[in-house]
N, C-alpha and C positions, 0 to 999 in steps of 0.2 A: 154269857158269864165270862167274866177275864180274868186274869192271874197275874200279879208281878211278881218276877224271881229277880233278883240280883239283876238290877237296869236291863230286865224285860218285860214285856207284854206278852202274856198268852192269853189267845180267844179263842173260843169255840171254831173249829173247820169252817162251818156253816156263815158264821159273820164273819170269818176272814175273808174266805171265796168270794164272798159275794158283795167284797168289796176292791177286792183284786179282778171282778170280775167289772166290776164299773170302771175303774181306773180303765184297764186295756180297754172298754168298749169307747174312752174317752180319746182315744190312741194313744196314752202314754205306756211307757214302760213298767214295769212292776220288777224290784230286786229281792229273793226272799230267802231263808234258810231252808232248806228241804230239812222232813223230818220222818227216816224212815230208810230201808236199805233195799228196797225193790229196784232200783235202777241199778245195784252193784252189778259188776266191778268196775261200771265206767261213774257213778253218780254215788256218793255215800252220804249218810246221815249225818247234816252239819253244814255240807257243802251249800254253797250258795247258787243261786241260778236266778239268770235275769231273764226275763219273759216279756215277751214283745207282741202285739197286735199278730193277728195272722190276715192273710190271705187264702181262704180254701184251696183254691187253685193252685198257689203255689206250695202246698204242702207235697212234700216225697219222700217215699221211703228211708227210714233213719231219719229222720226229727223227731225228735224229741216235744211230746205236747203236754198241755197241762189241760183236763179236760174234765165234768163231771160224768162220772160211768153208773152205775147201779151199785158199785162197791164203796162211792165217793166220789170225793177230788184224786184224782188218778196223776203222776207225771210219769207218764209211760209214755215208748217207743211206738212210732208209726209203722204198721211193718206191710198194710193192704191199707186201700182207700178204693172207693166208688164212688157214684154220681152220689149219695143218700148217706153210704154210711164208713164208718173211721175203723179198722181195727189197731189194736194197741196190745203192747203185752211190755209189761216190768223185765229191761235185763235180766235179772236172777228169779224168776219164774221158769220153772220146768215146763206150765202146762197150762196154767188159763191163758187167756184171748180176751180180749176185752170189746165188746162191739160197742159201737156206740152212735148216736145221730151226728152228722156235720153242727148242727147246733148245740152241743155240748163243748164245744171246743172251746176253753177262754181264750188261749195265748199259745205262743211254743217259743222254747229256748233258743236264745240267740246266742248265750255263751253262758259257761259255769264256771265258778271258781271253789278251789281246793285247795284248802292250806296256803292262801294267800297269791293260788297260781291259778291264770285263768287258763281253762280248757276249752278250744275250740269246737265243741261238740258240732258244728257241720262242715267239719273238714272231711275232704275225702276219707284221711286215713280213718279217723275216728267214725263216722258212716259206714265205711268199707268192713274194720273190725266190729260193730256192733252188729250187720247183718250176718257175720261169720259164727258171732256168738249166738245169736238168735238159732241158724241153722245147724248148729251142733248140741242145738237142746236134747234129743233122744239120746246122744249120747252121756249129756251133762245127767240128765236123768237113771241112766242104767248105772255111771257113777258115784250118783249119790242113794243109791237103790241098794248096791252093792257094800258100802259105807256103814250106813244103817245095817244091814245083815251082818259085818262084820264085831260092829257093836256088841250084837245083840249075843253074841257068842261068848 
């Protein structure tokens, strides 16, 4: 099923993926809107991201992939990999993991853009700061734990 809003196309997740999902396996590149705030504060809803073939192999820590998980079409952070399997987790996630098969993987980001500015998402710094955010999740958590009770008051 599709939608036109004001000179756009909306499709179903399911026919888009899985046509984003031929392109890459074609080796071309795929340029898209992300939709959704799970990569914040490095990736926000609206932002664009262009996705490129991958290589397993050369997949490491901090890339950013775009991959099908049991939740969906996922564009989460690499944070473990093995011979078999990919783990992923959303920036702004306190607490799922996401596992998933090396064959789920469509693409991974090669670069995003933000308000007309492109961000180099495998730069050192920008890799270096998303594994620092990843590992200050217990705390991000007991902050946003703390937040909520405050609320609640």
């Amino acid at each position: 099923m599709s939608q036109k809003l004001e000179g756009t196309l909306r499709v179903a997740n399911n026919v888009f993926f899985t046509e984003v999902k031929e392109i890459l396996s074609s080796g071309k590149d795929v340029l898209f809107t992300i939709n959704g705030n799970s990569m914040r504060p490095f990736l926000s809803h609206g932002d664009k991201v262009l996705i490129t073939p991958h290589n397993f192999n050369d997949l490491k820590i901090g890339d950013i992939i775009l991959a099908k998980s049991k939740f969906g079409y996922v564009l989460h952070r690499l944070i473990w990999k093995n011979k078999s399997k990919i783990y992923l987790v959303g920036d702004n996630n306190l607490v799922q993991i996401e596992e998933i098969e090396k064959n789920d993987i469509l693409g991974i980001v090669k670069y995003a853009e933000s308000n007309n500015k492109r961000i180099n998402v495998q730069s050192f710094l920008h890799i270096t700061l998303s594994i620092l955010w990843f590992i200050f999740r217990p705390l991000r958590l007991m902050v946003y734990k703390i937040k909520v009770l405050l609320r609640l008051k």
